[in-house]
C-alpha positions in Angstrom: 22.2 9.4 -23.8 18.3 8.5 -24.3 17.4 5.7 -25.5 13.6 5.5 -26.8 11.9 2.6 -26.2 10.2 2.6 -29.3 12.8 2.2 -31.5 15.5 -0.4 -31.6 17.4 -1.4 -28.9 20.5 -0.7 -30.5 20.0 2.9 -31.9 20.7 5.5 -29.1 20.7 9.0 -29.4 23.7 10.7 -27.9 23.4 13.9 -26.8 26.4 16.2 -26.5 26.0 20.0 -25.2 28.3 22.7 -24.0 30.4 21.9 -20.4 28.7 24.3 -18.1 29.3 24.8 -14.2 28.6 21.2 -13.4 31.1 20.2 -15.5 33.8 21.7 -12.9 32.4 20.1 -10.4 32.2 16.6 -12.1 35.0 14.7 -12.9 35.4 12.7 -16.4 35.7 9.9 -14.9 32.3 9.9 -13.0 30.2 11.0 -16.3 32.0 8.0 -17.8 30.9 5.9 -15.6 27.3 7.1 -15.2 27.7 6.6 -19.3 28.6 2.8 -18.9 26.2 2.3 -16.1 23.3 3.5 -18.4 24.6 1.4 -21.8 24.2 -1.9 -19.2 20.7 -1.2 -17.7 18.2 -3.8 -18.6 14.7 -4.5 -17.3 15.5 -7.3 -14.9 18.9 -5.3 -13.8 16.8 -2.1 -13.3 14.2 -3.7 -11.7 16.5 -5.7 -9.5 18.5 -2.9 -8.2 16.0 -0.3 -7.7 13.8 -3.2 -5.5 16.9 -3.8 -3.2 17.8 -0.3 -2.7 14.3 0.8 -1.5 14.4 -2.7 0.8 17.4 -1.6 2.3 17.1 1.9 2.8 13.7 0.9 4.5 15.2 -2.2 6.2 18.3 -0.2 7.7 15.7 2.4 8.8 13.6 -0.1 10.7 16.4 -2.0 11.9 14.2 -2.2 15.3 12.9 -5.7 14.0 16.4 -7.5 14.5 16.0 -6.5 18.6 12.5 -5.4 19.4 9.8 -7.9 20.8 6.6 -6.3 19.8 3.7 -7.3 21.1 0.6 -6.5 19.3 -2.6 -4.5 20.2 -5.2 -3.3 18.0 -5.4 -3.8 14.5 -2.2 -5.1 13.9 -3.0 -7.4 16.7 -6.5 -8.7 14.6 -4.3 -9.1 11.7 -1.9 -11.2 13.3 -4.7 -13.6 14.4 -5.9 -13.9 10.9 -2.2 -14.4 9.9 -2.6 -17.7 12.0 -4.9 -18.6 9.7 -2.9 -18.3 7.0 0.0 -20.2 8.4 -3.1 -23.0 8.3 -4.0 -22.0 4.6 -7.2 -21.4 5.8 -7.2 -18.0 5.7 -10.0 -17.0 2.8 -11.0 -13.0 3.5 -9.5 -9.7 3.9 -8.6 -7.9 7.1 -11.9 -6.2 8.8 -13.9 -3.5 8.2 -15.7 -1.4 10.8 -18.9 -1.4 9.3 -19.3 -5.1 10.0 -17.5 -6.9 7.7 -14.1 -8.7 5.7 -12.8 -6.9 2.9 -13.1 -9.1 -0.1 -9.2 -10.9 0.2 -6.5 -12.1 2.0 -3.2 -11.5 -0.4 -2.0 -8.5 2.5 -2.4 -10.7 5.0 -0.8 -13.7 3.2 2.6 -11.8 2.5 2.8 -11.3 6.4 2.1 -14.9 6.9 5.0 -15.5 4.4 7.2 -13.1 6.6 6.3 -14.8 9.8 7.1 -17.8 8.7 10.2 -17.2 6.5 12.2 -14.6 9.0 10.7 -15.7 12.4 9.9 -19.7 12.4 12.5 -21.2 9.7 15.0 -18.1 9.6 14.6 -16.3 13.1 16.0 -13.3 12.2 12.9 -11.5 13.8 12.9 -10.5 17.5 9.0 -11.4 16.8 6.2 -12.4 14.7 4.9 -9.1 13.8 8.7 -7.9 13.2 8.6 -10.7 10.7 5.5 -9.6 9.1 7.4 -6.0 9.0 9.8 -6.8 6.5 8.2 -8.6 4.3 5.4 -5.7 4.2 8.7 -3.4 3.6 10.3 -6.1 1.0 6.6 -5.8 -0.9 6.8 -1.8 -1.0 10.3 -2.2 -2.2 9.4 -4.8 -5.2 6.4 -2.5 -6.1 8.8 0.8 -6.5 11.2 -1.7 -8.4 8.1 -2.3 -11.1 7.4 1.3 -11.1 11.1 1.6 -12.3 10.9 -1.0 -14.4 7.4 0.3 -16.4 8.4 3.7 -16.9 11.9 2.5 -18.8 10.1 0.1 -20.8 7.9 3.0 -22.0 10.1 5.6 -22.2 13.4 4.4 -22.6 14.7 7.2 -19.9 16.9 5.7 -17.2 16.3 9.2 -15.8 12.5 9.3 -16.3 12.2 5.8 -14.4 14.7 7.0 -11.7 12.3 10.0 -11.2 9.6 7.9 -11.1 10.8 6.4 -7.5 12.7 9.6 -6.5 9.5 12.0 -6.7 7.0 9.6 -4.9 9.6 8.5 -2.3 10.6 12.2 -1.3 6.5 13.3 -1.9 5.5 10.1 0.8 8.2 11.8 3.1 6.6 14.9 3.0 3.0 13.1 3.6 4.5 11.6 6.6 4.9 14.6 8.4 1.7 15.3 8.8 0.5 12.0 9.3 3.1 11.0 11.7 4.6 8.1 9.5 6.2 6.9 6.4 3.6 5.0 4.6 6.1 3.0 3.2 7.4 1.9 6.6 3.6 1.4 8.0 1.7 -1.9 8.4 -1.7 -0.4 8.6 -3.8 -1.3 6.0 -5.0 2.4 4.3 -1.5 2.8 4.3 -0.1 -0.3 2.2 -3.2 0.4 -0.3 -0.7 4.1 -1.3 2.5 2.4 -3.4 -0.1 -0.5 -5.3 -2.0 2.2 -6.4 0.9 4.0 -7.7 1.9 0.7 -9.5 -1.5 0.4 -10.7 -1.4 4.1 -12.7 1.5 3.9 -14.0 0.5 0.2 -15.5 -2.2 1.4 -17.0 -1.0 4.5 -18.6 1.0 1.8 -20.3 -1.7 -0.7 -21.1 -3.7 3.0 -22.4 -1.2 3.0 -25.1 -2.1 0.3 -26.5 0.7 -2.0 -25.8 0.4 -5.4 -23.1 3.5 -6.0 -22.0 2.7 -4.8 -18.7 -0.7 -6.4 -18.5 0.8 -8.8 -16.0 1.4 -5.7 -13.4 -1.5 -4.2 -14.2 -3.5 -7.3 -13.2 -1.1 -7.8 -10.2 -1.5 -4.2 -8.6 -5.3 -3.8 -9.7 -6.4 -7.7 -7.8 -4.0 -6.2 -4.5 -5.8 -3.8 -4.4 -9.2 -5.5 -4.7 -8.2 -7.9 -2.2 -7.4 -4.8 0.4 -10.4 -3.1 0.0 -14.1 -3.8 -1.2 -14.4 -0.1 -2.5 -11.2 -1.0 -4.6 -13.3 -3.2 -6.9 -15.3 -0.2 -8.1 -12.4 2.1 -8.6 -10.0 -0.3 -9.9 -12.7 -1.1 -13.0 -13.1 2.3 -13.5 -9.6 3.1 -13.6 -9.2 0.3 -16.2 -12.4 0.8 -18.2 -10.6 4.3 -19.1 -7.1 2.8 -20.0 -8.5 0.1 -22.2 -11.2 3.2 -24.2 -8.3 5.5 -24.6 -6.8 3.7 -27.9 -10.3 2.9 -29.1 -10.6 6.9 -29.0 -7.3 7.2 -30.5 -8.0 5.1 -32.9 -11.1 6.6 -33.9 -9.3 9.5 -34.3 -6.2 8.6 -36.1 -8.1 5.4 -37.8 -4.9 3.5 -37.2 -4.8 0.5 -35.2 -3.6 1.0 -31.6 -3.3 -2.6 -29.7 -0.4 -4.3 -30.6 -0.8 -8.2 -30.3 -0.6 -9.7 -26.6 2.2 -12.6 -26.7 0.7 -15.9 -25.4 3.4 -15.2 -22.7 1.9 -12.1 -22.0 -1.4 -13.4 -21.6 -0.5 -17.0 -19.7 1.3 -14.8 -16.9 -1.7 -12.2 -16.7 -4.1 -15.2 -16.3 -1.9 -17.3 -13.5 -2.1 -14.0 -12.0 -5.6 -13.6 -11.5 -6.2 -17.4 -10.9 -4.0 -17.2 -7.4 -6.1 -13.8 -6.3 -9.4 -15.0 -7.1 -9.0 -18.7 -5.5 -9.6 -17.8 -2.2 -12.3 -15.3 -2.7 -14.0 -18.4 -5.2 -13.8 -21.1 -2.5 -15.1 -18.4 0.3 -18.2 -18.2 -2.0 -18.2 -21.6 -2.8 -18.4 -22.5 1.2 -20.3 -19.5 2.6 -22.3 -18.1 -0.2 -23.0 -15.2 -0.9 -20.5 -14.7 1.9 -18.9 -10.8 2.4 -20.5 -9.9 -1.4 -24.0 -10.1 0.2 -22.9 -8.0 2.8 -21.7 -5.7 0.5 -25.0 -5.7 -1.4 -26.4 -4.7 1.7 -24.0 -2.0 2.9 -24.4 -0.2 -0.1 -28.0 0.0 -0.3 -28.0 1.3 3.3 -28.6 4.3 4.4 -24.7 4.6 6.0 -23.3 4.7 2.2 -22.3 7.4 0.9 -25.6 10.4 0.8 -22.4 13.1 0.8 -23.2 16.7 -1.0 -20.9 17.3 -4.0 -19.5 20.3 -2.4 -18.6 18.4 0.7 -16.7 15.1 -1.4 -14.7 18.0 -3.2 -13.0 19.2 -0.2 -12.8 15.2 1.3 -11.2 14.8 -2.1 -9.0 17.2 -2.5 -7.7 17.2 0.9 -5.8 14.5 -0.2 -3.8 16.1 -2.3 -3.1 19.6 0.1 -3.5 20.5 3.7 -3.2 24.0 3.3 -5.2 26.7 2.2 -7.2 26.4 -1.0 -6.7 23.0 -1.9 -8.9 23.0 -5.0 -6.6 25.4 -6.7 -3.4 23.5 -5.8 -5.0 20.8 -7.8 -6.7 22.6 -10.4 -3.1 23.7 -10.6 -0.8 20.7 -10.5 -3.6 18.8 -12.6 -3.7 21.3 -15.5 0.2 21.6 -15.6 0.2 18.0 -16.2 -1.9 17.9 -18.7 0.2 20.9 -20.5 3.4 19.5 -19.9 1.8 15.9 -21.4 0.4 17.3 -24.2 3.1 19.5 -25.1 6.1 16.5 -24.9 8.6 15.9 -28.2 8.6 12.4 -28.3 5.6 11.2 -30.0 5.7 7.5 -28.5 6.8 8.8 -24.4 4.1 11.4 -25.3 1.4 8.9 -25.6 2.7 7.1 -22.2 2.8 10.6 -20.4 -0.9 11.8 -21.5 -2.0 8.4 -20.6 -0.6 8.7 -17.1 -2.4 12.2 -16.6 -5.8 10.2 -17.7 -5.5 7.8 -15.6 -4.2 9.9 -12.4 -7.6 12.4 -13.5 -9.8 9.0 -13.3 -8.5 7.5 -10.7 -9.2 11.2 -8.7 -13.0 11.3 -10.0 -13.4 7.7 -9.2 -12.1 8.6 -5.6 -14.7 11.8 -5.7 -17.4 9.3 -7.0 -16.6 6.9 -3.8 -16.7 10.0 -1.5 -20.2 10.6 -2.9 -21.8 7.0 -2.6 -19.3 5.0 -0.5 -17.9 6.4 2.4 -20.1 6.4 5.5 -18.6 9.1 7.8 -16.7 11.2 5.3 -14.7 13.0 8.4 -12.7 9.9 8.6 -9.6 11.5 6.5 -7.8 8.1 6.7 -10.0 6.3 3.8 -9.0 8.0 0.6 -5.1 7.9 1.6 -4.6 5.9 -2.0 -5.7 8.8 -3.7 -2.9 11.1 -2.7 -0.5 8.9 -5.5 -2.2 11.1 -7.9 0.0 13.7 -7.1 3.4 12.3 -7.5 2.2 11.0 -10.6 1.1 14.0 -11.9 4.7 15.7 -10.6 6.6 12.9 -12.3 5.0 14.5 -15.5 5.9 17.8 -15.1 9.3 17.2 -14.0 10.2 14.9 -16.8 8.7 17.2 -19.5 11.3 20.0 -18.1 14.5 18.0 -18.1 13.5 17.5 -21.6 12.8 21.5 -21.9 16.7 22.0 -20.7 18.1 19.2 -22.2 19.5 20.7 -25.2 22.0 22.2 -22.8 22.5 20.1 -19.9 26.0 18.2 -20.0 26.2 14.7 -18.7 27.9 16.4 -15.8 24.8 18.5 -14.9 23.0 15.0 -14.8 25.2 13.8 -12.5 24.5 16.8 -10.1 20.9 15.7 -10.6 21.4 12.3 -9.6 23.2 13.4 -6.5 20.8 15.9 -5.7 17.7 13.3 -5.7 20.1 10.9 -3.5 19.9 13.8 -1.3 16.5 14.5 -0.8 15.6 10.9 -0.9 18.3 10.3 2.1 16.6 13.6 3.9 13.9 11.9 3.5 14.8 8.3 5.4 16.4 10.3 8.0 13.1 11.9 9.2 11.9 10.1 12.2 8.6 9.2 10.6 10.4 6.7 7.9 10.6 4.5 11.3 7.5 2.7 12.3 6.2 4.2 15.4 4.2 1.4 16.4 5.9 -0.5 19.8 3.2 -2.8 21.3 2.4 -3.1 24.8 5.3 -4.7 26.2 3.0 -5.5 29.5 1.0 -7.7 27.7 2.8 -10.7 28.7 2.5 -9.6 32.5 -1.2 -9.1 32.1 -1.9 -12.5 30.9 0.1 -14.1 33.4 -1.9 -12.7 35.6 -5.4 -14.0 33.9 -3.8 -17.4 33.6 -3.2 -17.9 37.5 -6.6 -16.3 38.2 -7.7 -19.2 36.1 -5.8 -21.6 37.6 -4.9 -22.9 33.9 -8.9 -22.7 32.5 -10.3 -21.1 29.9 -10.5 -17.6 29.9 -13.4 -16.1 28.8 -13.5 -12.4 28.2 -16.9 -10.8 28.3 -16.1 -7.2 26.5 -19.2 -5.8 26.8 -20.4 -3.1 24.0 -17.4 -2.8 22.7 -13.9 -5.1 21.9 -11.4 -1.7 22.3 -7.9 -2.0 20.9 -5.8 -4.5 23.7 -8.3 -7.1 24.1 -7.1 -8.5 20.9 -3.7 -8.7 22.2 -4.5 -10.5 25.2 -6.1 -13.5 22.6 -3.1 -13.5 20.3 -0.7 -13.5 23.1 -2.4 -16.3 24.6 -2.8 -18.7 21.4 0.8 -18.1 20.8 1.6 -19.5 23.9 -0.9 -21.9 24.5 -3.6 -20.6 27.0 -6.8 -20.7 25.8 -8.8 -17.6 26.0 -12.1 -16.3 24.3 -14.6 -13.9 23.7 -18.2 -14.6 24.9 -19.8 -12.7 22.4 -20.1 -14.6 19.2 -20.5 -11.1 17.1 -17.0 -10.5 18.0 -16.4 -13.1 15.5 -15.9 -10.3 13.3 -12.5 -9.3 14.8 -10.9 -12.0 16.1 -12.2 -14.9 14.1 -15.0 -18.0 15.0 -11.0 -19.2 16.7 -11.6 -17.6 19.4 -15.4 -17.5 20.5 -16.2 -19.5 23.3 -18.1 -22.9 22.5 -19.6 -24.5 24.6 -17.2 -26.5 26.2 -15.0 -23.3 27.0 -18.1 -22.2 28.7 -18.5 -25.4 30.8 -14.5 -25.2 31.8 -13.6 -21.9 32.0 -13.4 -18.3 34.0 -15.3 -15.6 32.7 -13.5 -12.8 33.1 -14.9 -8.6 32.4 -12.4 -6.4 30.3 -13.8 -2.6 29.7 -12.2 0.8 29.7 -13.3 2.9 32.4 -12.0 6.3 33.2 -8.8 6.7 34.0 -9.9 8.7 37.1 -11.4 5.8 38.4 -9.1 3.3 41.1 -8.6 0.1 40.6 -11.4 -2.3 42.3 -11.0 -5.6 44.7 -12.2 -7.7 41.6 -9.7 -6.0 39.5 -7.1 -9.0 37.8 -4.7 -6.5 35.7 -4.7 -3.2 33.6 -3.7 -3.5 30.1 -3.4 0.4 28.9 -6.6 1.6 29.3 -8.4 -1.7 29.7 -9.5 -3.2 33.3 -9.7 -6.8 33.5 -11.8 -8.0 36.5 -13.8 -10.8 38.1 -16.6 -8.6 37.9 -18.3 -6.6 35.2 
């Protein structure tokens, strides 16, 4: 049975058709039960049980946190030493960006402080601080697919509908991370969490396009994550909302019927507590370092590194997002245009207005990313940017596929649903069982042994690293290692600020007391020198430059 969410809780369409194959293969007792399960669901209970599944299924997959002792390098490495500013609650800005600076704020970061402090310092379940951070980062992916769940039932009143509306983006993210060589939803790099908020973010606004708030408060939840994570997101995010909001003033201009129903104060207090806890820290950065990161936005996109890409050429960087194979423009001309059909063309006048609003949105949200390709991105070969942008698709496929199991649904028995069900399970479960739904990323485990080794050529100083032109990925690790267990080391050069935080440059009585030490990445050819210390990787500390 369907029940619409438009009409009364309480009057549900039952649908009865013909016992077909499936029904051999089904037994009574199982379509009974899928038909009790359904009469029970309920937005918390959906919500609920949808969040935990995803946490577990990811949780089970990347049970590697309970044992391994990662040690960070890299970026995961700088975000670790901004999560010790959060631990401080000083932690006002984003993670950073390579063209010199923070993205606008910290709310990514702050759920991995959360994790390293609930499931490493007060509950150490973690074999480490950055396992710690792991599943919380996997616990926020889950609680985002649960609000996806819950969104689409509210809107459609399909248990099916919002069940696909997890299924079709988990198993579509699975097929993503084969060619990118992981999960998203199991990675901790940043591009990568930006892909499930900006799922939860279209799908909240084709809800809000219909004219109804209810889901204002997860609208203004996903669209402020995604500002914090990203500078370019506060641009795309206003456009993808500026077209939500117009489409029931269009309607209405059509139709001359009014379209917004009322927002309940509830509504309205939750949206606006919201949006308070996002914007304080951004508010006191300004209000302590103004015009802080905004004025170097101003002045990165009014440089010549911004954007300056050909139409043709932010096309393909677009649409490469959504196929890696040949002709790419046509897949999406393709899957865009039977979206719209299958949107336009769907029975239920209310679900109809939530699935055209979907497609509007998923369109804007794909020019918006063309528009950034165009006057944003600085080296538009960098295929990692736009990741976000591939949720389109999913989207666009959760359209199609719920306008045809409405197109067969005169003739499916509840038995044939069942084999549907157990069919998704399946391709959901082949997806968690590709290697790629495991985070890759191991550390260096020789970073400990490498600072040991700076430590007694220090004889307990100060170490202070000079980098030279350029901080390379394991340097970072070194400095987090160290502050975690209570050696002091630096960076020299105060630009370098920038990636590991004003922390960790030297002041001036690091300078008096300490070592300088030289860390740069010469060939691997090359043998180690006399004033070589210790190899981390690829990186040569030594007593000389």
């Amino acid at each position: 049975m369907v029940v619409n969410a438009d009409r009364s809780d309480a009057q549900v369409v039952t649908e009865e058709a013909p016992r077909g194959v499936a029904a051999a293969l089904v037994p009574e007792a199982a379509v009974a039960a899928l038909r009790r399960i359904r009469s029970r669901v309920t937005d918390t209970t959906l919500f609920a049980s949808v969040s935990l599944v995803v946490f577990l299924a990811l949780l089970v997959r990347n049970r590697w946190v309970f044992s391994r002792v990662v040690y960070e390098y890299g970026d995961e490495a700088l975000n670790s030493i901004q999560v010790r500013q959060g631990k401080a609650f000083e932690l006002l800005v984003g993670h950073y960006s390579r063209v010199g600076f923070h993205h606008p704020g910290p709310a990514f970061l702050y759920v991995q402080t959360l994790g390293e402090v609930l499931f490493y310092d007060l509950i150490p379940v973690a074999a480490a601080p950055f396992d710690a951070q792991q599943i919380t980062l996997l616990a926020l992916n889950a609680v985002i697919f649960g609000l996806i769940a819950r969104i689409v039932w509210r809107n459609t009143g399909s248990l099916a509908f919002a069940l696909m509306a997890v299924v079709i983006p988990v198993v579509y993210l699975g097929y993503r991370s084969t060619s990118i060589g992981v999960n998203p939803l199991a990675s901790t790099w940043m591009p990568y969490l930006f892909m499930a908020p900006t799922l939860l973010l279209l799908v909240s606004m084709a809800s809000i396009s219909t004219g109804r708030t209810r889901d204002l408060p997860t609208a203004v939840f996903a669209g402020l994550l995604l500002m914090h994570g990203h500078v370019s997101f506060i641009i795309i995010v206003s456009g993808i909302t500026a077209v939500a909001v117009a489409v029931p003033f269009v309607r209405r201009f059509r139709t001359k019927a009014p379209q917004w129903e009322r927002a309940p104060r509830r509504v309205v207090v939750i949206s606006a507590v919201i949006a308070a806890v996002f914007l304080l820290p951004i508010v006191v950065n300004l209000a302590l370092h103004w015009p802080g990161e905004f004025g170097k936005y101003l002045k990165y996109s009014t440089s010549s590194k911004a954007g300056g890409h050909s139409l043709g050429q932010s096309v393909m960087y677009t649409v490469d997002y959504w196929w890696h194979g040949d002709h790419p423009v046509y897949a999406l001309v393709v899957i865009a245009a039977a979206a719209v059909l299958c949107a336009v063309t769907f029975p239920d006048r209310a679900i109809r207005r939530y699935v055209v609003g979907a497609v509007i949105v998923g369109l804007a949200a794909t020019a918006m990313m063309l528009y950034y390709a165009i006057s944003g991105v600085d080296e538009i070969d960098q295929i990692y940017i736009g990741q976000w942008s591939s949720m389109v698709e999913p989207l666009m496929l959760w359209v199609i596929a719920a306008r045809v199991w409405v197109a067969v649904g005169t003739t499916r028995p509840a038995a044939t649903r069942i084999v549907a069900v157990v069919a998704s399970a399946a391709a959901v479960i082949a997806v968690l069982a590709l290697p790629q739904a495991v985070n890759p990323y191991k550390g260096f485990p020789q970073t400990p042994r490498v600072l040991a080794k700076l430590e007694k050529f220090s004889a307990d100083r100060p170490v202070l690293i000079d980098v030279g032109p350029d901080i390379g990925p394991n340097v970072p690790g070194i400095v987090l290692q160290a502050a975690r267990t209570g050696h002091r080391v630096c960076l020299l050069d105060p630009a370098q600020a920038l990636f590991v935080t004003t922390d960790f440059v030297c002041t001036a009585k690091d300078r008096e007391q300490g070592v300088t030490v030289y860390a740069r990445e010469p060939q691997n050819t090359e043998p180690s020198s006399p004033s070589t210390i210790g190899v981390l990787d690829v990186t040569r500390f030594s007593s000389s430059p």
